[in-house]
C-alpha positions in Angstrom: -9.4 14.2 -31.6 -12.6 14.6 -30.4 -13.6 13.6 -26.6 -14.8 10.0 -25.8 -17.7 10.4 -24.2 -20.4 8.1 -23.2 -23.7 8.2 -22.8 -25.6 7.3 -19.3 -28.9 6.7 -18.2 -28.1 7.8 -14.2 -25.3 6.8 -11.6 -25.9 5.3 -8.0 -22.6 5.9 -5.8 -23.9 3.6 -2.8 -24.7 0.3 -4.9 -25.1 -2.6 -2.6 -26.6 -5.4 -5.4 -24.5 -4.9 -8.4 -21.6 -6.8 -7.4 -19.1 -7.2 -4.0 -18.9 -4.8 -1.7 -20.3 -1.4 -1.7 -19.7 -0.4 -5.5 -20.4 3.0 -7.8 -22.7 2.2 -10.7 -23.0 3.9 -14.0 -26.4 2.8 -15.6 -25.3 3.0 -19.4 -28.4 4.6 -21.7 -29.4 2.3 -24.7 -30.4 -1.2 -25.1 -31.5 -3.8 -27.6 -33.6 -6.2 -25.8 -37.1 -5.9 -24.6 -38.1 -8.1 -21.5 -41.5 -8.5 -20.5 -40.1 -7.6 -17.3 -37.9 -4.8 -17.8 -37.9 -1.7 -15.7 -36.3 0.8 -16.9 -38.1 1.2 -20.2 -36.6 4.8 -20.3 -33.2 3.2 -21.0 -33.9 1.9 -24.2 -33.3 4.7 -26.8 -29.7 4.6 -28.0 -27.8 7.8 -28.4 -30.0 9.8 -25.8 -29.1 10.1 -22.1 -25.9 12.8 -20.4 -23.0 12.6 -22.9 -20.2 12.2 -19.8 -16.6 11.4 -20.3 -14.7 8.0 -18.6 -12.4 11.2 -16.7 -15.7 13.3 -15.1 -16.6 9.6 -14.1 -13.5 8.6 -12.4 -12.9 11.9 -10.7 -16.6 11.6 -8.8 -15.7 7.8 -7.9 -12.6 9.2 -5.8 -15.0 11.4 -3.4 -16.4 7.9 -2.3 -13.1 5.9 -2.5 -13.4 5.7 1.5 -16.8 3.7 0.5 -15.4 1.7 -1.8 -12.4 0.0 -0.3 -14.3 -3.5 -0.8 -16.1 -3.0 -3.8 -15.4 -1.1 -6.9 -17.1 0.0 -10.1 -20.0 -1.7 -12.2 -21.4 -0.7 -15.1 -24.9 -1.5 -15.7 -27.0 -0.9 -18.1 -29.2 -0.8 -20.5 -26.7 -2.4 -22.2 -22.8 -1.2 -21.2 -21.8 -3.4 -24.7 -23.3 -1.1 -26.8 -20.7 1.5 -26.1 -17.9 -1.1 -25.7 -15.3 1.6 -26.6 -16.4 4.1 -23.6 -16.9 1.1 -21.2 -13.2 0.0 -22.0 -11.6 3.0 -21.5 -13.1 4.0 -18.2 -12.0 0.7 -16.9 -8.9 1.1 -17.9 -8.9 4.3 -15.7 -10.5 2.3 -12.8 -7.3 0.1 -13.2 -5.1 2.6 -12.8 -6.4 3.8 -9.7 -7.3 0.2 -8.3 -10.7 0.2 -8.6 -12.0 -3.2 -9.3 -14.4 -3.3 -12.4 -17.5 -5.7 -12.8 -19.7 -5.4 -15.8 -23.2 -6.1 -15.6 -24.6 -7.3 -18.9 -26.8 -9.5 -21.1 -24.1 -10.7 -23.4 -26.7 -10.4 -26.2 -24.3 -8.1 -28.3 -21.3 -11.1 -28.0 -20.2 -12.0 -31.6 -19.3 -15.6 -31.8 -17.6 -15.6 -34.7 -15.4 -12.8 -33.9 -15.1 -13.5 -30.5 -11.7 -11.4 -30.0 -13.9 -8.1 -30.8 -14.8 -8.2 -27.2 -11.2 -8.8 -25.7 -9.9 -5.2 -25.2 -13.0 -5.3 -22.6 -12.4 -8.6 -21.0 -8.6 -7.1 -20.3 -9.4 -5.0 -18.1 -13.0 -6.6 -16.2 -12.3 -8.3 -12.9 -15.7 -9.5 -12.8 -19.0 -10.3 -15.3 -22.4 -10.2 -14.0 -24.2 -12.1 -16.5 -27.8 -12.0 -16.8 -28.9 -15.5 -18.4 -33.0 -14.6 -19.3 -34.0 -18.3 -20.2 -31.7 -21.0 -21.5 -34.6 -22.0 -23.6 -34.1 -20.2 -27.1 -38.0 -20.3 -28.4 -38.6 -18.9 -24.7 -36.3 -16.9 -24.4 -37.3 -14.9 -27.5 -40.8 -14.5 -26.3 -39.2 -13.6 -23.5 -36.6 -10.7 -24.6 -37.2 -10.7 -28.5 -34.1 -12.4 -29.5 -32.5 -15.7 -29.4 -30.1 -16.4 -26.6 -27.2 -18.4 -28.8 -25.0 -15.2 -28.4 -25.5 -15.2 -24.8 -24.9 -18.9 -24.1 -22.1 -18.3 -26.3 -20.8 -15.3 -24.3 -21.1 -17.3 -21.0 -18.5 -20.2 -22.2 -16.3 -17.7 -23.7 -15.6 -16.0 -20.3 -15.4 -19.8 -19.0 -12.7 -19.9 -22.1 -11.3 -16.6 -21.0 -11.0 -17.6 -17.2 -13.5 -14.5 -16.3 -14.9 -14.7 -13.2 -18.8 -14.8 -13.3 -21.9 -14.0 -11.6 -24.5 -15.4 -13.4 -27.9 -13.7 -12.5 -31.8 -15.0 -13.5 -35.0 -13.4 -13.0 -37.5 -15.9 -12.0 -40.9 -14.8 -13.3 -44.1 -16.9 -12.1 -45.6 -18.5 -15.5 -42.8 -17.7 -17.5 -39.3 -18.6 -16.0 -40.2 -20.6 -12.6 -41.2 -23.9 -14.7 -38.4 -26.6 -12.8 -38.0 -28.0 -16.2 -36.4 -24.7 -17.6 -34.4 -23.8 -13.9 -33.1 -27.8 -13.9 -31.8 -27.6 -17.9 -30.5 -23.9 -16.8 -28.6 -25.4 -13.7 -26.9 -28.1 -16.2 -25.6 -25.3 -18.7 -24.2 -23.7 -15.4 -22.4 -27.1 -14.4 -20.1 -26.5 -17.2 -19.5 -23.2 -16.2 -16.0 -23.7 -13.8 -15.6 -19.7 -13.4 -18.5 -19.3 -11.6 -18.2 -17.6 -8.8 -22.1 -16.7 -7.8 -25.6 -18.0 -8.8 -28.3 -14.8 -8.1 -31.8 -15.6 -8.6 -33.5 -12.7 -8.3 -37.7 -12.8 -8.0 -40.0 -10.9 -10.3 -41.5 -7.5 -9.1 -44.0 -5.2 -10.5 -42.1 -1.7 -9.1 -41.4 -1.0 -12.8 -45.2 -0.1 -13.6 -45.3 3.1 -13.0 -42.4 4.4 -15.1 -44.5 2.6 -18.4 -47.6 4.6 -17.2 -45.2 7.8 -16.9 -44.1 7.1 -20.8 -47.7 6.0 -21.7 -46.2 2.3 -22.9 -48.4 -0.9 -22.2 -47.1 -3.3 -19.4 -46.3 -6.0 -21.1 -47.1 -9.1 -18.1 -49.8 -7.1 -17.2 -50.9 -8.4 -13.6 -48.6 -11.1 -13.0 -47.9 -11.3 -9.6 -44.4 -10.5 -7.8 -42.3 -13.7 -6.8 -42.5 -14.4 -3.0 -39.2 -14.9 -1.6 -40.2 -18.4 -0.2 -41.0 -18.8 -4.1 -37.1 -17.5 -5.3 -35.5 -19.8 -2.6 -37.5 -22.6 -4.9 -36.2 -21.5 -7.8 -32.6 -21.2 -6.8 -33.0 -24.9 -5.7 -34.4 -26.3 -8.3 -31.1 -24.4 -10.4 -28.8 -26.6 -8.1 -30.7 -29.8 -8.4 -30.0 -29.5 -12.1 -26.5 -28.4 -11.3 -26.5 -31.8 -9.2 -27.9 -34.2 -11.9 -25.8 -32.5 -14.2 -22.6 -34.2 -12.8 -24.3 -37.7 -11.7 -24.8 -38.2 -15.0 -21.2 -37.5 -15.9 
């Protein structure tokens, strides 16, 4: 049989944002979606990227085990969902060797009506990092390109599932900061009892220059980076609708 290998966009052994503790991360190539915002545009194309096995992986996580003692592994993306089957198995590795696992993704590839599809997965993640683009569907495909049912879908399964969750949102000036959309995202997250971390994240512009590298258009052109005075806004706003969410109740 031949190899399972997967294919990744680049590795960071010294990650400090993708999850508790100091973590490894393995930036999966390929992806679906197309936010405005993206920066990593030379993730997109599926199939490209180093072909590297779930064992090469594991065996360079143990030189920085020291590192690691109170974080783990995250895979990133891209997407990691489009290769479910590589992701799976190099957590089930990570297991082994008691590495805690946290997958960082958009959910977009979740199939509600099989749900169970993404199980073998879910077996063996401690932890989802789940990025939640706009919990408006209209804007959210202006925003990414496709609706956001499987997403919001995704998020109450690992609710379901008792999955722990981090759920993360990009606030973008003109396009996500509106209080309107942060409130109505805040209630969706009231119903969300697995939640373990809300990270609002502000909008910057350092992704630029790889789309002038690869000749590509920027698509928000010159909107201006989120202050953090801005983000700290946002993140209330998320709460206050968290707040109203269980008044109401």
């Amino acid at each position: 049989m031949a190899e399972l290998v997967g294919y990744i966009h680049s590795t960071e052994s010294f990650g400090t944002v993708d999850g508790p503790g100091i973590r490894y991360v393995v930036f999966m190539q390929g992806c679906p979606m197309r936010c405005l915002y993206c920066h990593n545009p030379d993730s997109w194309a599926i199939g490209k990227g180093e072909a590297r096995s779930a064992e090469e992986i594991i065996s360079e996580i143990r030189k920085y085990r020291p590192f690691l003692k109170n974080g783990g592994l995250t895979v990133s993306g891209g997407e990691p969902m489009l290769q479910q089957e590589f992701v799976t198995h190099l957590f089930e590795l990570a297991r082994k060797e008691g590495i805690h696992t946290a997958l960082d993704t958009s959910g977009i590839l979740f199939d509600p009506i099989h749900p169970e599809k993404v199980d073998p997965l879910l077996r063996v993640t401690d932890l989802v990092l789940l990025d939640i683009k706009h919990i408006d569907e209209e804007e959210h495909r202006k925003l990414t390109g496709h609706s956001n049912r499987n997403i919001l879908a995704f998020a109450k399964y690992l609710r379901d599932q008792k999955i722990p969750v981090w759920i993360r949102h990009v606030v973008v000036p003109g396009i996500t900061e509106d209080p309107r959309w942060l409130r109505r995202l805040g209630a969706f997250l009231a119903e969300l009892d697995n939640m373990k971390a809300l990270d609002v994240l502000p909008y910057h512009t350092m992704g630029k220059v790889k789309y002038e590298k690869m000749g590509i258009p920027y698509p928000l052109g010159d909107t201006p980076a989120l202050t953090k005075e801005a983000a700290i806004q946002a993140r209330s706003e998320i709460i206050k609708g968290i707040k109203e969410y269980f008044k109401q109740r």
